[in-house]
C-alpha positions in Angstrom: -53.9 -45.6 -14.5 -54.3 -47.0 -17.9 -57.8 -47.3 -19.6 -58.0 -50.7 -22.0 -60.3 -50.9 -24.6 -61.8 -54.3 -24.5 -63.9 -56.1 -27.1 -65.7 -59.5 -27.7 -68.4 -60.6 -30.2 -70.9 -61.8 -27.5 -72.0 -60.8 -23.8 -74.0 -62.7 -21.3 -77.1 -61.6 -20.2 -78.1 -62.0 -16.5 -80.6 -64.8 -17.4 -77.9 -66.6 -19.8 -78.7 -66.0 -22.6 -76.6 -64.3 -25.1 -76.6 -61.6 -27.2 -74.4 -61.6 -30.2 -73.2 -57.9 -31.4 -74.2 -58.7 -34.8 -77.5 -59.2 -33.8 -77.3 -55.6 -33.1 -75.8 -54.2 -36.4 -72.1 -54.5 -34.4 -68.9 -56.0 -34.8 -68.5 -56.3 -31.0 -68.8 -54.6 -27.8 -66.3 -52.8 -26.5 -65.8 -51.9 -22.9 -63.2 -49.2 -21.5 -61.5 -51.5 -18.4 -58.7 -50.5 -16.2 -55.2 -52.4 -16.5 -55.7 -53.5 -13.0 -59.3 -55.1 -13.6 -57.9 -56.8 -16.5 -55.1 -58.5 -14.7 -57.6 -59.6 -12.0 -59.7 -61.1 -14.9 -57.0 -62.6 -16.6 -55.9 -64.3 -13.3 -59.3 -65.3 -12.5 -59.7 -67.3 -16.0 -56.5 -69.0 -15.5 -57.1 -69.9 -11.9 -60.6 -71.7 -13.9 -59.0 -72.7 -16.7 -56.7 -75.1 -14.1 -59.4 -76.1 -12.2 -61.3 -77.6 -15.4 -58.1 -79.4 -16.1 -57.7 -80.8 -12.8 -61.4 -82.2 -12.4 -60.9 -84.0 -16.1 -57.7 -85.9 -14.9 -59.4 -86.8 -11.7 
C-alpha cells in the first residue's frame, strides 16, 4: 500500500466554514492518504465535475 502526502491551502469545517492554513501560521495542511482513497476521490470529483456540466447544458 502506498501512503500519499496530500496538501491544500484550505479545509472545510463541519459547519462550512473554512479555515485557511495561513490563518494558522501554515502553508497548507497536509494529510497522509492511501493510493486507493485517492483514486476513489479523484473518481468521485469527476463523476461531480460531469454532473455540473450536464445540469448547465440542460
Amino acid at each position: 500500500m502506498i501512503i500519499m502526502l496530500v496538501c491544500t491551502p484550505f479545509i472545510t469545517l463541519r459547519n462550512g466554514k473554512r479555515l485557511y492554513a495561513h490563518e494558522k501560521g501554515l502553508e497548507a495542511f497536509c494529510f497522509d492518504v492511501s493510493e486507493e482513497k485517492h483514486k476513489e476521490y479523484m473518481e468521485r470529483k469527476g463523476k461531480n465535475k460531469q454532473d455540473i456540466n450536464d445540469t448547465k447544458t440542460n
